[in-house]
DSSP file (Angstrom, degrees, kcal/mol; ACC not computed):
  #  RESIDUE AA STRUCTURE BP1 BP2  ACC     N-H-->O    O-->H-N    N-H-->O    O-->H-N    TCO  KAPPA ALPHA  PHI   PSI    X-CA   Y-CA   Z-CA
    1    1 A X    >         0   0    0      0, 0.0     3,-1.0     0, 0.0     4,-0.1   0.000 360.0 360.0 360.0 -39.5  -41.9   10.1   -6.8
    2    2 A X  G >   +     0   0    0      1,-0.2     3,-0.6     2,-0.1     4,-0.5   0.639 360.0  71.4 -51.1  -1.3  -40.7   13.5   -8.7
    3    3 A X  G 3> S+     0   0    0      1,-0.2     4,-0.7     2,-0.1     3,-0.4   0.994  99.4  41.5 -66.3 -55.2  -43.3   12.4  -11.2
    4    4 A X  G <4 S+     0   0    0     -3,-1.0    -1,-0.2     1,-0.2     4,-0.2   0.052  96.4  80.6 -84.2  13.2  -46.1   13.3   -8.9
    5    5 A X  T X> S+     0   0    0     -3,-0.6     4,-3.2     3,-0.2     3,-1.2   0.960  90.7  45.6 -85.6 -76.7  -44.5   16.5   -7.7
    6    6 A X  H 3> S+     0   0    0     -4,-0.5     4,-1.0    -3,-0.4     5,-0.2   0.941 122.1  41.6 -53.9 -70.7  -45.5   19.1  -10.9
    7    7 A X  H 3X S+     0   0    0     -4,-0.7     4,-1.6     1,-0.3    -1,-0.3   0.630 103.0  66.6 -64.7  -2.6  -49.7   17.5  -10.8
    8    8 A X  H <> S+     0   0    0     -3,-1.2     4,-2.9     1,-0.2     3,-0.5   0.972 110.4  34.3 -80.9 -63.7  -49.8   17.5   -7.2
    9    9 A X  H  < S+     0   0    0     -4,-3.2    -2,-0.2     1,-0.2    -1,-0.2   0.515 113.8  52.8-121.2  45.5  -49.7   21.1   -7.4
   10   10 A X  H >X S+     0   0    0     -4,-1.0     4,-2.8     2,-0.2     3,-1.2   0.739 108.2  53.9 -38.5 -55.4  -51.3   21.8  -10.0
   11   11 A X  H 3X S+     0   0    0     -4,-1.6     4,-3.2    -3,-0.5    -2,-0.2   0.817 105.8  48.7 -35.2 -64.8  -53.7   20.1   -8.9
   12   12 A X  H 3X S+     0   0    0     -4,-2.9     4,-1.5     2,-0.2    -1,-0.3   0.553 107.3  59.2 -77.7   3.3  -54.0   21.8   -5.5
   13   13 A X  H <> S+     0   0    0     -3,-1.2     4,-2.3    -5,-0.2    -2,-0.2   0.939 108.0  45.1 -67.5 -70.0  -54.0   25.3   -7.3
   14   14 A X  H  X S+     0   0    0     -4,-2.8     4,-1.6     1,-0.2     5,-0.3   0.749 113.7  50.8 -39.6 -42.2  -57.0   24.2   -9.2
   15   15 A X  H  X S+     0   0    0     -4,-3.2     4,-4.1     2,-0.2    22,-0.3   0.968 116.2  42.4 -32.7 -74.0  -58.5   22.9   -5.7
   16   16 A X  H  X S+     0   0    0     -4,-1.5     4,-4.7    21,-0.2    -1,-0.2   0.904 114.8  51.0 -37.6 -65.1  -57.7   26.3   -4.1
   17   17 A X  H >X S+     0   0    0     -4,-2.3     4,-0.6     1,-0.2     3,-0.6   0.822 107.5  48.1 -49.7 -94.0  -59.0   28.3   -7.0
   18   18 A X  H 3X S+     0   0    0     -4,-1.6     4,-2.5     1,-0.3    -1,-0.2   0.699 108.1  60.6 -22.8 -44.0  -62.1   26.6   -7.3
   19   19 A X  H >X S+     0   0    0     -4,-4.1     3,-3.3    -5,-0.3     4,-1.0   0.948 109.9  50.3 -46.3 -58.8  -62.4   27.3   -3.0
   20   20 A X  H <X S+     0   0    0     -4,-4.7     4,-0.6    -3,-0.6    -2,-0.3   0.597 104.8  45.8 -66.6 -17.0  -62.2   30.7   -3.9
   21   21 A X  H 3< S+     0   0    0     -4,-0.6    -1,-0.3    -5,-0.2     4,-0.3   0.443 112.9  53.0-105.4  -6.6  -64.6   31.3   -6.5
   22   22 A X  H <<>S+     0   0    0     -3,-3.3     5,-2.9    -4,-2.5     8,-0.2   0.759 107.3  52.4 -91.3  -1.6  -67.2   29.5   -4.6
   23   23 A X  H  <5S+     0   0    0     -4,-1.0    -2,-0.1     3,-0.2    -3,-0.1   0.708 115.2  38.2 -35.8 -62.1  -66.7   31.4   -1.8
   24   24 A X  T  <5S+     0   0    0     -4,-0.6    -3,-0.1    -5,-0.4    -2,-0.1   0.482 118.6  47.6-113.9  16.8  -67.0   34.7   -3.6
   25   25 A X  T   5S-     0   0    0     -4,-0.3    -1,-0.2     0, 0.0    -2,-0.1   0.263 105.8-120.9 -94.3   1.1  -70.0   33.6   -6.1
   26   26 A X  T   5 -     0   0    0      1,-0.1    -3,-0.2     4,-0.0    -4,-0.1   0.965  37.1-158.8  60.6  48.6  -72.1   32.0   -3.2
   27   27 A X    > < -     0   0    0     -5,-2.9     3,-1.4     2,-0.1     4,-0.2  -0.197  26.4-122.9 -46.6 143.9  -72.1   28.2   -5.0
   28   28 A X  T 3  S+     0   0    0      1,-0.3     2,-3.3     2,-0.1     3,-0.1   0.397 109.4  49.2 -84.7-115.3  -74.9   26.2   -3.7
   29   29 A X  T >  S+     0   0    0      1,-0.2     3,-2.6     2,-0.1     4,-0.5   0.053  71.2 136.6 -10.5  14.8  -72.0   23.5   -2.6
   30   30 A X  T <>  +     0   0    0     -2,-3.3     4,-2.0    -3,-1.4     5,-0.3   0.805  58.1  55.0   1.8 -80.6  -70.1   25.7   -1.1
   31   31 A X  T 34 S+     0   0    0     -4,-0.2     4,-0.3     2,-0.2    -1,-0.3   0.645 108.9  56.4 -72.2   1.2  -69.0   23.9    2.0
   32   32 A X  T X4 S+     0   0    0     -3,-2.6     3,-4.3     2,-0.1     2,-1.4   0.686 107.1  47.8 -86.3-103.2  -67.8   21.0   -0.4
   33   33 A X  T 3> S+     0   0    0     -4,-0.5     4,-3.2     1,-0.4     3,-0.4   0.307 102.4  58.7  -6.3 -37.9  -65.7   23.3   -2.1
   34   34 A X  H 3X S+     0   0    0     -4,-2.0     4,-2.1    -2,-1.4    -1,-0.4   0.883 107.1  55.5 -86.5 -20.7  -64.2   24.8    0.9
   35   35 A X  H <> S+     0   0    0     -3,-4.3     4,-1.2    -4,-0.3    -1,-0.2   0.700 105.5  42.8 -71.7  -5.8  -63.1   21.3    1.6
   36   36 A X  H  > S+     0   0    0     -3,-0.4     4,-3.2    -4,-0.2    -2,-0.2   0.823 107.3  67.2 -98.1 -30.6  -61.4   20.4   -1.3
   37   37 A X  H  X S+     0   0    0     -4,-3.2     4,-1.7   -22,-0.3   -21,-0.2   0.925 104.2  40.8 -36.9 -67.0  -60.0   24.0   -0.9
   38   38 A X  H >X S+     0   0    0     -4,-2.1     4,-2.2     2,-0.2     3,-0.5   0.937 113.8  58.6 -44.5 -60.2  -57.9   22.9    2.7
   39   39 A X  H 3X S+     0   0    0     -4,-1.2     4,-3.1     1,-0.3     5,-0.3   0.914 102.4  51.8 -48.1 -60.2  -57.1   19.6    0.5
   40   40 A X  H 3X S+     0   0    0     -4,-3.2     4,-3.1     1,-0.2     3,-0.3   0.782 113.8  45.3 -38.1 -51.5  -55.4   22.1   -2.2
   41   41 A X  H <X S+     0   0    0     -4,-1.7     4,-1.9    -3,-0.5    -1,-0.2   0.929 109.7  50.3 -13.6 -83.0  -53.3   23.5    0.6
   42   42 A X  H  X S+     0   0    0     -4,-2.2     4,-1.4     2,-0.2     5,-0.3   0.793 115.9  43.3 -44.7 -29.3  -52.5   20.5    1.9
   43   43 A X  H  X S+     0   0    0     -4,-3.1     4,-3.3    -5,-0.3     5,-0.3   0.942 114.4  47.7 -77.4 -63.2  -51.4   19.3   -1.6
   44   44 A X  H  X S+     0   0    0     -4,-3.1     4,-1.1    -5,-0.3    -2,-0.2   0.906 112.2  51.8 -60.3 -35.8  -49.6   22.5   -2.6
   45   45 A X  H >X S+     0   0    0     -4,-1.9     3,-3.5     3,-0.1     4,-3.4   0.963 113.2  47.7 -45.9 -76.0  -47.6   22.5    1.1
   46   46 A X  H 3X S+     0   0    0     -4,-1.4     4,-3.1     1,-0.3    -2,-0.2   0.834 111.4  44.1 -38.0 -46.1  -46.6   18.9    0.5
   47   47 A X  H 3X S+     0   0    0     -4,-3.3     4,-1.4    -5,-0.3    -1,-0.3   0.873 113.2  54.3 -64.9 -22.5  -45.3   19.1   -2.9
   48   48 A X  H <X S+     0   0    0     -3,-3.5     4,-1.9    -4,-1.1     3,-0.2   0.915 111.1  51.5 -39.3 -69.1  -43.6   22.3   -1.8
   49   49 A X  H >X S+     0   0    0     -4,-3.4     4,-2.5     1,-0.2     3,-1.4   0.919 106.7  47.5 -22.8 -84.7  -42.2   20.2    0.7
   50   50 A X  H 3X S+     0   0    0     -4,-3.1     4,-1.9     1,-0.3    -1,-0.2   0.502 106.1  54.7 -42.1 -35.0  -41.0   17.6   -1.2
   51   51 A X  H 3< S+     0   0    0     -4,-1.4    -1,-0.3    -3,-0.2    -2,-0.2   0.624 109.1  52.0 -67.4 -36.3  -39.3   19.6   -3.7
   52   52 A X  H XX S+     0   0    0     -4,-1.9     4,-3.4    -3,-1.4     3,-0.6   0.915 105.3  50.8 -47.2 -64.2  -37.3   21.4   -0.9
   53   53 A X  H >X S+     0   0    0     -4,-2.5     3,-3.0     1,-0.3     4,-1.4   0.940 116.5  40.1 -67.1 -69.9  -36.0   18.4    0.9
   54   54 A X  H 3X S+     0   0    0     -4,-1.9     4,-0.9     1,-0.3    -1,-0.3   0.582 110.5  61.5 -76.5  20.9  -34.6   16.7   -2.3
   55   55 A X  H <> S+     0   0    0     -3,-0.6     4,-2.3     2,-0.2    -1,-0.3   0.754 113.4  32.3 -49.5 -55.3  -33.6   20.0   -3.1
   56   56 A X  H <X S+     0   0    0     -4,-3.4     4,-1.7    -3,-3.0    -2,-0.2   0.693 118.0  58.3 -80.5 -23.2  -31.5   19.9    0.0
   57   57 A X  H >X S+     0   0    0     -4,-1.4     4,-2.3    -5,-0.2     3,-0.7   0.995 104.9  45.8 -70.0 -46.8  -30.9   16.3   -0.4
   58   58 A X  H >X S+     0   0    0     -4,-0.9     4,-3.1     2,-0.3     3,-1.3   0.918 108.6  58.1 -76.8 -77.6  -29.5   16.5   -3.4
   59   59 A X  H 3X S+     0   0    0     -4,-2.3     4,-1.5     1,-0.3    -1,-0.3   0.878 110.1  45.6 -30.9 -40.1  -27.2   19.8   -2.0
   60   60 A X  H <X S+     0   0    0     -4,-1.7     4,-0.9    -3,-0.7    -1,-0.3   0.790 107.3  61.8 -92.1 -17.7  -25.5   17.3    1.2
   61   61 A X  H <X S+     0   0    0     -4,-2.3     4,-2.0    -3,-1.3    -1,-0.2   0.963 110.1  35.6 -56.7 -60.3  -24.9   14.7   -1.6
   62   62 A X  H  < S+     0   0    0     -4,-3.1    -2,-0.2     1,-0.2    -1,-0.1   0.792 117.2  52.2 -57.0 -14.5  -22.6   17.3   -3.5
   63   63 A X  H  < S+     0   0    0     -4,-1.5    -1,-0.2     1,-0.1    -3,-0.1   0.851 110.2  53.6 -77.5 -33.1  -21.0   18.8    0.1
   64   64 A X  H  <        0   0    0     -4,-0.9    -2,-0.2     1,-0.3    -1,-0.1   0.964 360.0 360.0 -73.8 -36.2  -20.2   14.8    1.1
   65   65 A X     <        0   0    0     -4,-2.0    -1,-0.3    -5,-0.3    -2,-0.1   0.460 360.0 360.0 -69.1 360.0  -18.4   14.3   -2.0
């Protein structure tokens, strides 16, 4: 599942990045764009996420021991 960690948000940078520069070139698809934009979000939280908690898991493995 770490595999999917680093393209996920890569992935959602590009998303984001792409919101933003149709945004502020007036892209005739626009409102697509701002939707994949929220997706980037969503993609860049989660990976965030993910990386935290077994960040943390990882920490209460070494405390238990």
């Amino acid at each position: 599942m770490k595999i999917f960690l680093l393209p996920a948000l890569l992935l959602g940078i590009i998303l984001v990045s792409l919101s933003y520069f149709s945004a502020t070139y007036n892209w005739i698809w626009n409102d697509v764009f701002v939707v994949l934009g929220f997706v980037g979000y969503t993609l860049i939280i989660s990976a965030i996420a993910y990386f935290l908690i077994c960040l943390l898991d990882r920490r209460f493995d070494d405390l238990s021991k």
